[in-house]
N, C-alpha and C positions, 0 to 999 in steps of 0.2 A: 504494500500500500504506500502511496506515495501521497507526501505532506501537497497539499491545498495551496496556492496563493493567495497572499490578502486579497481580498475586494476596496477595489478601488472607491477610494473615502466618500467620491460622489455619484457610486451607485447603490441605491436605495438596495438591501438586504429583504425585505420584508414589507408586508403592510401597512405597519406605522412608520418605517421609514417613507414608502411610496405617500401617505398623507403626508409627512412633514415636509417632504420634496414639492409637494404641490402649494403649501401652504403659503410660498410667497406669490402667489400668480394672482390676477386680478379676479377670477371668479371660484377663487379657494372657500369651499366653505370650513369654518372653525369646527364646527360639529364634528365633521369627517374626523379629524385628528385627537378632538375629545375619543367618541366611541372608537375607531381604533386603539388606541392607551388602555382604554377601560377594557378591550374585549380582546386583549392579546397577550400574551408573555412579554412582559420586560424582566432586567435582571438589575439585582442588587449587589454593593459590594460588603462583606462582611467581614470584620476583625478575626471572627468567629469561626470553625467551620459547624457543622451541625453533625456531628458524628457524635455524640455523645446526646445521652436523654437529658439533663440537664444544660445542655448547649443555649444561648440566648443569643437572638442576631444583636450583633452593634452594627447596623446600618454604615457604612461611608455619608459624613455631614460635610459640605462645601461652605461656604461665605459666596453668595453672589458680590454684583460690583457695588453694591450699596451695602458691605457687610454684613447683609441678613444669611439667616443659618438655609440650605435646600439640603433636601435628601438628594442623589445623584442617584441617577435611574439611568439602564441602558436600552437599547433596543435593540442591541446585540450583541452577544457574548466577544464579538469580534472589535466593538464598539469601544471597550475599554481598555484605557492607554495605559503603558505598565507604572507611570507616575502614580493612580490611582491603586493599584493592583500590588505596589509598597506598602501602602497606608491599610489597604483590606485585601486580601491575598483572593479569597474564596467567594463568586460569583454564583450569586443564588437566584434561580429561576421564580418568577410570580407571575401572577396578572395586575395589572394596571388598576384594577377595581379592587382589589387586596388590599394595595398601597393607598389607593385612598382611602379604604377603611380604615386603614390604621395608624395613617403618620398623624402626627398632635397638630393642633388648629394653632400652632404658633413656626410653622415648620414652612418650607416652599419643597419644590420638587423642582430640579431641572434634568429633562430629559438630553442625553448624548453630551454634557458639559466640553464645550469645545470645539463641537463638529458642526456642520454645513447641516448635516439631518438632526437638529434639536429645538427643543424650545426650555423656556423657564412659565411656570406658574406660582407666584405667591401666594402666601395663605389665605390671603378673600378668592382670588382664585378658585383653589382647591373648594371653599365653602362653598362657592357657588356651582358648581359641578356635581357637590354630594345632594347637592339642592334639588337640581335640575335636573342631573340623570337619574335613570333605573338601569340596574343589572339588567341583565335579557333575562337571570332564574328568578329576578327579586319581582320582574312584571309577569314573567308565569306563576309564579306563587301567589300574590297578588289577584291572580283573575281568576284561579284553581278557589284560593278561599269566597274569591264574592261568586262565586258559583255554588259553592257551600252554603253561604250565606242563603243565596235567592234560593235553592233549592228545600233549604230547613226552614224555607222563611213562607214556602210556598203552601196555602191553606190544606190541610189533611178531610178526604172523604168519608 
């Protein structure tokens, strides 16, 4: 088996790269690039690795240009540059909906920190996102109970 070539930095890897490659063009919708994030695999960097049951992620935190703290998120295991990969060794696989679930309301996220295919969202951001979007299982679940609902709710003969 014979080692791979990088991919060349400005060709989009994936889905959420092909959205964030579009996203400068004049009829980019934002959306696109939100629900890509949310419904894909990104990766984290971790001090950590998880091989042990007691294991706990330490996330990779960056400083954006305004000194605020972001989580760094990649969109491709190919993505992260080994500057980063000093600091957290071990690249851990999520979904983009994970990560919002879980990083603290004082926190930002920047996807690809560096690259041509990234962006940055600050924590109103983020809020408005957990606001506005649904999961694709959080709106089947969702229509699964108010179907429950009308159904227990529907007069007995």
């Amino acid at each position: 088996m014979t080692d791979q070539p990088a991919a060349p930095e400005s060709l989009p890897l994936n889905d959420l790269e092909s959205k964030l490659a579009k996203a400068g063009q004049a009829d980019a919708n934002p959306v696109d690039v939100i629900l890509s994030f949310l419904n894909n695999e990104v990766y984290i960097l971790s001090a950590d690795s998880l091989d042990r049951p007691d294991a706990a992620v330490e996330p990779l935190v960056l400083s954006n240009s305004e000194g605020q703290p972001v989580l760094a998120v990649f969109s491709h295991p190919s993505r992260v540059e080994s500057q980063f990969l000093e600091a957290a060794p071990n690249v851990l696989g999520t979904h983009g909906a994970a990560i919002l679930d879980s990083i603290g309301d004082e926190l930002g996220l920047v996807i690809n920190p560096g690259s041509e295919h990234g962006f940055e969202m600050g924590p109103e951001g983020i809020a408005n996102v957990r606001r506005d979007f649904t999961r694709a299982d959080e709106g089947a679940d969702a229509a699964d109970e108010a179907a429950d609902v009308a159904t227990n709710a529907a007069p007995q003969e």
